[in-house]
C-alpha positions as CSV (number, residue, x, y, z in Angstrom):
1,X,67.6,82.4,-28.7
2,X,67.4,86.0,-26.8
3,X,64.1,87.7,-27.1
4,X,65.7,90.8,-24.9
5,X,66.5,93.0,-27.4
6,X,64.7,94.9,-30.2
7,X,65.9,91.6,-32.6
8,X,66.2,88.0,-32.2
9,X,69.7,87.1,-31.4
10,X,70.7,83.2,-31.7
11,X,74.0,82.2,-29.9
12,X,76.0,78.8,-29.7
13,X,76.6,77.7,-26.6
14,X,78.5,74.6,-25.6
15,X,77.2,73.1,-22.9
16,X,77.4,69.4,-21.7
17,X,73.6,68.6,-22.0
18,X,72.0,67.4,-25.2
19,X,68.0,68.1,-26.0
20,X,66.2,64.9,-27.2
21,X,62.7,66.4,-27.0
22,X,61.8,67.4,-23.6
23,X,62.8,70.7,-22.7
24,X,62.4,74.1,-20.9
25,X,64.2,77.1,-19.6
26,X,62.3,79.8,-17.1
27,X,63.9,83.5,-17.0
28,X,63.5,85.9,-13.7
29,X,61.4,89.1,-14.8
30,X,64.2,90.8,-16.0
31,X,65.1,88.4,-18.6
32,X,67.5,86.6,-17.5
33,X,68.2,82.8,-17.5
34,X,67.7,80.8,-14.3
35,X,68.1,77.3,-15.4
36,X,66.7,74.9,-18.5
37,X,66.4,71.1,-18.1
38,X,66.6,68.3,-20.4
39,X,64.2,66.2,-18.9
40,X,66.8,64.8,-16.6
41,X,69.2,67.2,-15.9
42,X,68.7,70.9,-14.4
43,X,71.5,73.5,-15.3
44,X,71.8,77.5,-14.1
45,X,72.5,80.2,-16.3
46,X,76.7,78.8,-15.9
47,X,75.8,75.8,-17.6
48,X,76.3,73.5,-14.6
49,X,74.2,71.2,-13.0
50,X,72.8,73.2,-10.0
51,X,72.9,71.3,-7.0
52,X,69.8,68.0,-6.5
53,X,69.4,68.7,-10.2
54,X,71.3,66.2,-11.0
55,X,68.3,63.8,-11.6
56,X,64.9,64.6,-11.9
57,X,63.2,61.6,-14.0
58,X,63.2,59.2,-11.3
59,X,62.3,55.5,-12.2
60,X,62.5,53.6,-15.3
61,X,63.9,56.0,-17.9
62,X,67.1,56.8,-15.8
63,X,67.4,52.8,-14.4
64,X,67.6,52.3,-18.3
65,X,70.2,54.7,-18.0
66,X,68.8,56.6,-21.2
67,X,69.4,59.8,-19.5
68,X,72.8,59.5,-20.2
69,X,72.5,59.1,-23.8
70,X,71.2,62.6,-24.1
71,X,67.7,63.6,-21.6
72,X,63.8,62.5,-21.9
73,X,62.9,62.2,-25.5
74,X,59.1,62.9,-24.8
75,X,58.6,66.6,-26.0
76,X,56.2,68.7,-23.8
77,X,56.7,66.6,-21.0
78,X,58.6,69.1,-18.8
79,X,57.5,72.4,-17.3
80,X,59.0,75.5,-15.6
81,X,56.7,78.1,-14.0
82,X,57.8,80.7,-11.5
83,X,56.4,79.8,-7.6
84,X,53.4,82.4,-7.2
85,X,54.1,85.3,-4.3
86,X,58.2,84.4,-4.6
87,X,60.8,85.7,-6.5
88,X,63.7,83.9,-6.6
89,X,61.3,80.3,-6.3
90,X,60.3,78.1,-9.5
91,X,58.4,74.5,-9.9
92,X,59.7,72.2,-12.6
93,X,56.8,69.9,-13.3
94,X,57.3,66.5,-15.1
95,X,55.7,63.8,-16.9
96,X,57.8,60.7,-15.9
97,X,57.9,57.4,-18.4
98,X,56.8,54.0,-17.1
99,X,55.6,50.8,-18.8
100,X,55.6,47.3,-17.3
101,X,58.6,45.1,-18.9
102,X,56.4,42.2,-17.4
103,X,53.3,42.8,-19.5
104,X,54.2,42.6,-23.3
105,X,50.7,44.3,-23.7
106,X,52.0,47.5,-21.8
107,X,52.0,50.7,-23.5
108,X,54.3,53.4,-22.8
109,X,52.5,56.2,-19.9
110,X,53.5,58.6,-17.0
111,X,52.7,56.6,-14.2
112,X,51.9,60.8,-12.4
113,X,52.7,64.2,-12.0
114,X,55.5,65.1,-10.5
115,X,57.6,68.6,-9.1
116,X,61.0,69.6,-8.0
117,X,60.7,73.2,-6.1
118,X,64.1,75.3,-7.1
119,X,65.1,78.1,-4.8
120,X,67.7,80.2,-6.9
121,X,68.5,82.1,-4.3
122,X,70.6,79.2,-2.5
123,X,74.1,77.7,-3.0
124,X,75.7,81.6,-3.8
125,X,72.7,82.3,-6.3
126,X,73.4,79.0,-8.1
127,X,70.3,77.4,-7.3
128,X,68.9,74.3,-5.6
129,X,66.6,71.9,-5.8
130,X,65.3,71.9,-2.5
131,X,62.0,69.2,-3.5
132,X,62.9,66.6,-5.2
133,X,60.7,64.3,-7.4
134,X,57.5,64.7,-5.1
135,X,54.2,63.4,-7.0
136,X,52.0,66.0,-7.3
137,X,49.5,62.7,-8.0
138,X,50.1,59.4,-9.2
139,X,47.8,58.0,-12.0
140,X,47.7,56.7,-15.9
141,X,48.9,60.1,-17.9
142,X,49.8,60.3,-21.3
143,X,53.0,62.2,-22.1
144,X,53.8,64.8,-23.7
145,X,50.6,66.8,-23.0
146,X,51.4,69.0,-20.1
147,X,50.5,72.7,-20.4
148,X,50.0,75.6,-18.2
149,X,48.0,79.2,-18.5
150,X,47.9,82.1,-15.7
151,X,44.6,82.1,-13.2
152,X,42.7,84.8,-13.8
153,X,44.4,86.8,-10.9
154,X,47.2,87.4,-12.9
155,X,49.4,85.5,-10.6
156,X,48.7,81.8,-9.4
157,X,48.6,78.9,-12.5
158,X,46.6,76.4,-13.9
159,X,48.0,73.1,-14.6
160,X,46.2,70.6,-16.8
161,X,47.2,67.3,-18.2
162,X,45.6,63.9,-19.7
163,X,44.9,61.1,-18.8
164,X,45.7,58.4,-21.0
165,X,42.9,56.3,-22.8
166,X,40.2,58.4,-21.6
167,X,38.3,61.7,-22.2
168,X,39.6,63.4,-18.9
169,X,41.9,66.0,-18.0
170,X,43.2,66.6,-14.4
171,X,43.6,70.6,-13.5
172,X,46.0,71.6,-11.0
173,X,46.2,75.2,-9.1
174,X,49.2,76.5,-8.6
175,X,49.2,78.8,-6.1
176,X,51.3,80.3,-2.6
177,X,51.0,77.0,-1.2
178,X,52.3,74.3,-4.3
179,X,50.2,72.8,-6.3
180,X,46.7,71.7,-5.0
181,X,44.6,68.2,-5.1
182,X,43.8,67.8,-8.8
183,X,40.4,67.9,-10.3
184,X,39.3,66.2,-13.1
185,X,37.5,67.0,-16.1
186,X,35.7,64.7,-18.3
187,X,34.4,65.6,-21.7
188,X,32.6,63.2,-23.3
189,X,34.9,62.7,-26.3
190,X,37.5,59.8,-25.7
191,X,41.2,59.9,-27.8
192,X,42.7,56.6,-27.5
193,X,46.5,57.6,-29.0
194,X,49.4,58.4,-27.1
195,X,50.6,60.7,-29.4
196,X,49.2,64.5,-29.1
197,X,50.3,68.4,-27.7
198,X,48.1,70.4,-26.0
199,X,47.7,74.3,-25.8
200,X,46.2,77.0,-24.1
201,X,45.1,80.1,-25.9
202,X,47.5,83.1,-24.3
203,X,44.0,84.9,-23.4
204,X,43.6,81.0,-21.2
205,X,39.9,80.9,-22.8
206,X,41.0,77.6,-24.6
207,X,42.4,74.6,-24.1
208,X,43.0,72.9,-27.4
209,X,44.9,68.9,-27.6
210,X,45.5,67.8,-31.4
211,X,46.3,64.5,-31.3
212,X,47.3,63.1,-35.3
213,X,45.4,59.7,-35.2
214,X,41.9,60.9,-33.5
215,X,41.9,64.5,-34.8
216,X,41.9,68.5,-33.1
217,X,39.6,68.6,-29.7
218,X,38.5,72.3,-28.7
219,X,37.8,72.9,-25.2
220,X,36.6,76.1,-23.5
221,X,38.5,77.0,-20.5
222,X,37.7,78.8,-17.3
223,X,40.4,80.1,-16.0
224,X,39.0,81.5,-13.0
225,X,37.4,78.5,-12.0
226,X,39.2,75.4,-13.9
227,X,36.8,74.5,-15.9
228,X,36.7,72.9,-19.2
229,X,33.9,72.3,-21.4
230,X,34.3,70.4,-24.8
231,X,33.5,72.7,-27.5
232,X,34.4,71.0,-31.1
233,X,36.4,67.9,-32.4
234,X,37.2,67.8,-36.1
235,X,39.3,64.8,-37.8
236,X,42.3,65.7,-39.9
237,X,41.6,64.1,-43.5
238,X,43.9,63.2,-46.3
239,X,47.4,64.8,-44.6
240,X,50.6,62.8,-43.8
241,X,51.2,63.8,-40.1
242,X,54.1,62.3,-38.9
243,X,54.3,60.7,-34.6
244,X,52.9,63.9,-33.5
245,X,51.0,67.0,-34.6
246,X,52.6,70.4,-33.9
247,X,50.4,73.1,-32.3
248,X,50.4,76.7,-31.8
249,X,48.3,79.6,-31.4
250,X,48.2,83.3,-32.2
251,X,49.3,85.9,-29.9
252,X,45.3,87.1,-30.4
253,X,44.2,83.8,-29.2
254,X,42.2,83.6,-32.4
255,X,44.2,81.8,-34.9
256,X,45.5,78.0,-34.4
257,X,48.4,76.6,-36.2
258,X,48.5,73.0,-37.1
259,X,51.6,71.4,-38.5
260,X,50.9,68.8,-40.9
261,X,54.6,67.3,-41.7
262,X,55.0,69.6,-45.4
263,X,52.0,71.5,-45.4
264,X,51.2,73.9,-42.1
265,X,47.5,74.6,-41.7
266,X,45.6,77.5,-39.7
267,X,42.1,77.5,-38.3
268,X,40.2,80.3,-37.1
269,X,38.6,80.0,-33.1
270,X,35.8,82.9,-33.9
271,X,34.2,80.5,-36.7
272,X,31.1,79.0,-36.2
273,X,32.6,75.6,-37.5
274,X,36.0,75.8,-36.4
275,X,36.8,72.7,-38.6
276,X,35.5,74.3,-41.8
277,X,37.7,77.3,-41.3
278,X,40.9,75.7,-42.3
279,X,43.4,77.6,-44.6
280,X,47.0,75.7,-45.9
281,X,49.1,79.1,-45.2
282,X,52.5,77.2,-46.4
283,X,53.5,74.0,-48.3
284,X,57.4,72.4,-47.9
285,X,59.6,74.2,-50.4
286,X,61.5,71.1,-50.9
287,X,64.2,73.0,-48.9
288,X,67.0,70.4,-47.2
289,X,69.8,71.2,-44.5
290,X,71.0,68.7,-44.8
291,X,67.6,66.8,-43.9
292,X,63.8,67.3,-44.9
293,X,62.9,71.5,-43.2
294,X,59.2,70.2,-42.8
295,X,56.6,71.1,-40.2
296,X,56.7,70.0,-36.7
297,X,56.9,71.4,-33.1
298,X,55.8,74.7,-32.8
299,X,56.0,77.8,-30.1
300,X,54.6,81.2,-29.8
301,X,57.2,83.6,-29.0
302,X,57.8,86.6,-26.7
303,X,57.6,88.8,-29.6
304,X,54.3,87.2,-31.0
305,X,55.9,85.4,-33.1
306,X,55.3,81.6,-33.9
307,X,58.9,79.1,-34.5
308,X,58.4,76.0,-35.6
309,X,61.2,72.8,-35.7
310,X,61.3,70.3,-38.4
311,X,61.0,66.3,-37.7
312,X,64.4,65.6,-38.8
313,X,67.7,67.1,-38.3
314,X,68.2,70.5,-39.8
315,X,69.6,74.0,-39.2
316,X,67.1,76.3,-39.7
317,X,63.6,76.9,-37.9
318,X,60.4,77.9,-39.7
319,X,59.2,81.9,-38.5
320,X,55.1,83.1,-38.5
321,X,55.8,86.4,-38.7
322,X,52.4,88.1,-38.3
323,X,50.3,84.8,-36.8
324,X,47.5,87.2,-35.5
325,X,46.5,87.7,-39.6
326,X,43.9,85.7,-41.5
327,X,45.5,83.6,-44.1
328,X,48.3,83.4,-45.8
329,X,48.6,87.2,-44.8
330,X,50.3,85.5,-41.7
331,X,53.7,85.0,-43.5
332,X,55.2,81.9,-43.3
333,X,59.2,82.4,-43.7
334,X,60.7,78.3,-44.0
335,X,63.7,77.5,-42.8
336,X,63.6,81.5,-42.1
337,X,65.8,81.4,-38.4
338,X,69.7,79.8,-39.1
339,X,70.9,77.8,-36.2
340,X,74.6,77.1,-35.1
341,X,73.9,73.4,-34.7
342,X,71.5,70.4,-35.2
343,X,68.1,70.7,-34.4
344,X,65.3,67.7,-34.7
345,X,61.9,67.5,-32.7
346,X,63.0,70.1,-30.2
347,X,61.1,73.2,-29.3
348,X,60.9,74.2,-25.2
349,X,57.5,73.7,-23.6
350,X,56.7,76.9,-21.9
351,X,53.6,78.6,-20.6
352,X,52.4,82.4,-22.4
353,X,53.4,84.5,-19.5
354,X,51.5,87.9,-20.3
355,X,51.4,90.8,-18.1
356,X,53.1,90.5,-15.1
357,X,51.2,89.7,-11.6
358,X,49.9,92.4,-10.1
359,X,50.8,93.4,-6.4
360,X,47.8,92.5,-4.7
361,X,48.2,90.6,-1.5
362,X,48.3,86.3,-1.6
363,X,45.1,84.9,-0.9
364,X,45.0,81.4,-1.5
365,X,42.2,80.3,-3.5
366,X,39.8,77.4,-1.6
367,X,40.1,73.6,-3.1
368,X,38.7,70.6,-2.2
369,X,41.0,67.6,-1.3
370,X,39.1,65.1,-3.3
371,X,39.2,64.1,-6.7
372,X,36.2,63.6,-9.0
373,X,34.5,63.9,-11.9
374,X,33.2,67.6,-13.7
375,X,31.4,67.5,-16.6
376,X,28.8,69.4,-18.1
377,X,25.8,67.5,-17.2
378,X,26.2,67.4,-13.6
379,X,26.7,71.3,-13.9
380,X,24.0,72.9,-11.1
381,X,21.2,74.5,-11.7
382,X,21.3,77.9,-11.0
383,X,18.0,80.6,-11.5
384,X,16.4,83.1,-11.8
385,X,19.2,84.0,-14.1
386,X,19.0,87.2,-14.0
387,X,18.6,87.9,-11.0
388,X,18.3,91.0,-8.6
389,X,18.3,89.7,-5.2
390,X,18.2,85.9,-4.5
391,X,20.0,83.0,-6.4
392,X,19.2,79.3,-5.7
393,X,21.1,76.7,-6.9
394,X,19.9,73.4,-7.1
395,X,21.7,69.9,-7.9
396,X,19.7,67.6,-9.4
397,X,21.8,64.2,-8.9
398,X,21.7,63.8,-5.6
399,X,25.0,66.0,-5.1
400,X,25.0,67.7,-1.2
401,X,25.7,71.3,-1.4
402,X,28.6,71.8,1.1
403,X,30.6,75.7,0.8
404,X,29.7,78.0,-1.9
405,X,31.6,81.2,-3.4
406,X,30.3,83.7,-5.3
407,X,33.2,85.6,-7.0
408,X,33.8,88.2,-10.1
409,X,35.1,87.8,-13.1
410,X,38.5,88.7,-12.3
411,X,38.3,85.8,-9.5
412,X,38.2,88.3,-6.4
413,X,36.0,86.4,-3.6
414,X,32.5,88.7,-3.2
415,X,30.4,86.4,-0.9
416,X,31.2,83.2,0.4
417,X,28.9,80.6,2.3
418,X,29.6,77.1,4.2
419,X,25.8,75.2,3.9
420,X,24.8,73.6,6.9
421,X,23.1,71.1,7.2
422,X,23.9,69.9,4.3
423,X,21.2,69.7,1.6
424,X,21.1,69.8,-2.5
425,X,19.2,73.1,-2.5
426,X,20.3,76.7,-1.1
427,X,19.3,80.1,-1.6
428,X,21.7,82.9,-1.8
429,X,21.1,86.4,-0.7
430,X,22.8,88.7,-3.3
431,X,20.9,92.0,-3.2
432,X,24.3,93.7,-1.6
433,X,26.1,92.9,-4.4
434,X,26.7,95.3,-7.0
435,X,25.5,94.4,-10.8
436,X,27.1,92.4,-13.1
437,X,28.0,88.9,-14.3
438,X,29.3,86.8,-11.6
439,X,30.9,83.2,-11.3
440,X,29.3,80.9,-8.3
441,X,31.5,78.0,-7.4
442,X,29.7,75.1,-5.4
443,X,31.7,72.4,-3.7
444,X,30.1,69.3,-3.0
445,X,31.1,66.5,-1.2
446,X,33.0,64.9,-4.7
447,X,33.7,67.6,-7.2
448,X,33.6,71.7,-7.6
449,X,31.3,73.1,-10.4
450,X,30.4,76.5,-11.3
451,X,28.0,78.9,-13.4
452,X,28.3,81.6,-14.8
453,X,25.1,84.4,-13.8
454,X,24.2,88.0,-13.9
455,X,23.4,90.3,-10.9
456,X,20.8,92.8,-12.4
């Protein structure tokens, strides 16, 4: 599918790697293909299996030699994003499949995170993997829920995935220097299916995971800072979903698009009950070709558009032509996009790119190297609130204060302070600064939290 020109374009191409689910492609700026994957497999924009791409799914899925009966079967499990400050560099991130065949009460998992680093620059402009199946962390992660949405600097990432059986995410920065320590993020609202997708909003202000067996879960994101903060979980009720629930949202980042196997739903972010704002915008015509066309995997587009795959082998796609309208003023189009070949439970798992980075210098953003908890409670306290010349911030569970930033909303470091010695109280001198609202990190000895405040 070519997005480059003024009209969607779909080709055949025959190519000597199959799509079982896991997938994604990355293009340089200009539009052009540097490689896809499979889940197992790596291939450049010839169609051939760039060199050390030749397997990244290291462990059980490729000893079971499943890899050769057509990639990774997990959808969303793989990821491509383009290596901040580089050009010609890109990360493919993965979700790897484990389970212990000496337990029979062993569930299926990703025993971690893990990258390959591509330099498409090397072998003649070919490309090769040049880091190979390096764990960004090891840990209990469901598959399948891997997603990715620019910091707010326009250039580094965000990485966030689950882990399994729990209420906690894990956040990742990408930046200049790889992916960082992870941090995690727990909300107070456990899932316990292995089944879901996750999204961000293209604006990054939400993080949504719909998983069919526990319901939709809403989470506010910080994308300057990392931080999520659960915001409102509703169950779905009386709908055959089928193994998963397809996800999408509007190029507006208002609108959320739920596939429910033949009917596809739409809820509206800007409600005050999110749940209650529910709309069916499109029922299954009873259209077959040669198999059921329902509702399944679903992608926003380049051109704001929303595609959507069906759960058993067909040759069309459905189209959301205008996703950013209210209703069924969005215009669903089934089985709208004809394909050349077979397609079932494939749609590529990309990030919403945006504007391009701008050209500001790299300036890697501090992390700690631990990992811990962040949740709401343990948020510090931070007053007056307004303020006009001091801030103290205060943590109340017996937290030390160790380094402090105060930055703006557009993440740009304004004031930054290293506490010594170290206490659970400090007091900030901000009269300098000029008015506005403001973001203070604090980094403790376990976790990084932050507040949101206003200089007066």
């Amino acid at each position: 599918m070519d997005f480059n020109d003024d009209s969607l374009s779909v080709s055949y191409l025959d190519k000597h790697m199959d799509m079982r689910g896991s997938n994604t492609s990355v293009c340089n700026t200009d539009g052009e293909l540097m490689f896809y994957t499979n889940g197992c497999y790596v291939a450049n924009a010839e169609h051939k299996i760039i060199k050390g791409g030749d397997s990244v799914m290291p462990g059980l899925w490729t000893e079971f030699e499943y890899c050769d009966r057509g990639g990774y079967t997990a959808s969303n499990s793989s990821l491509a994003l383009p290596a901040p400050c580089s050009e010609n560099a890109y990360y493919l991130f993965m979700l790897d499949f484990y389970i212990d065949v000496t337990d029979t009460t062993s569930f299926i998992h990703s025993s971690g995170l893990l990258y390959n680093l591509i330099d498409m620059d090397l072998d003649e402009g070919k490309g090769e993997v040049i880091i190979n199946n390096e764990f960004v962390f090891s840990d209990t992660l469901r598959r399948g829920e891997l997603a990715a949405t620019r910091h707010v600097n326009g250039r580094d990432w965000w990485i966030v995935v689950s882990k399994r059986n729990t209420d906690c995410f894990f956040t990742i920065l990408l930046n200049e220097n790889g992916p960082q320590e992870p941090v995690r993020h727990c909300t107070g609202q456990l899932w316990d299916h292995d089944s879901g997708v996750m999204k961000f909003s293209p604006d990054g202000k939400y993080l949504v995971l719909s998983k069919f067996q526990n319901g939709m879960f809403v989470h506010r994101f910080d994308n300057a800072t990392g931080a999520i903060v659960f915001e409102e979980k509703f169950q779905f009720t009386g709908e055959n979903f089928p193994i998963s629930a397809g996800l999408a949202i509007s190029h507006n980042s208002r609108f959320v698009y739920q596939s429910g196997n033949r009917k596809l739903f739409q809820y509206d972010l800007q409600a005050d009950n999110i749940g209650l704002s529910k709309i069916t915008v499109a029922e299954w015509d009873g259209f077959m070709n040669p198999q059921i066309t329902n509702f399944l995997l679903s992608h926003l587009g380049p051109d704001g558009k929303i595609y959507i795959c069906s759960f058993q082998s067909t040759y069309n796609l459905h189209v959301i032509e205008k996703p950013d309208k209210r209703g069924v003023a969005c215009e669903v189009k089934q089985h709208h996009i004809e394909l050349p070949s077979l397609n079932s439970v494939s749609i590529p798992n990309m990030p919403y790119y945006g504007s391009e980075p701008d050209n500001s210098p790299c300036d890697s953003l501090l992390l700690l190297d631990t990992v811990d908890d962040l949740s709401e409670s343990e948020y510090p306290l931070v007053y007056p609130n307004p303020t006009s010349d001091y801030l103290t911030i205060e943590l109340e569970n017996g937290d030390k204060l160790v380094y402090m930033e105060i930055r703006d909303m557009n993440g740009k470091l304004i004031q930054a302070m290293k506490r010594a010695p170290y206490g659970n109280t400090v007091e900030l001198d901000i009269s300098d600064i000029d008015k506005g609202m403001y973001m203070v990190v604090v980094y403790t000895s376990r976790m990084i939290l932050s507040r949101k405040f206003i200089k007066q």
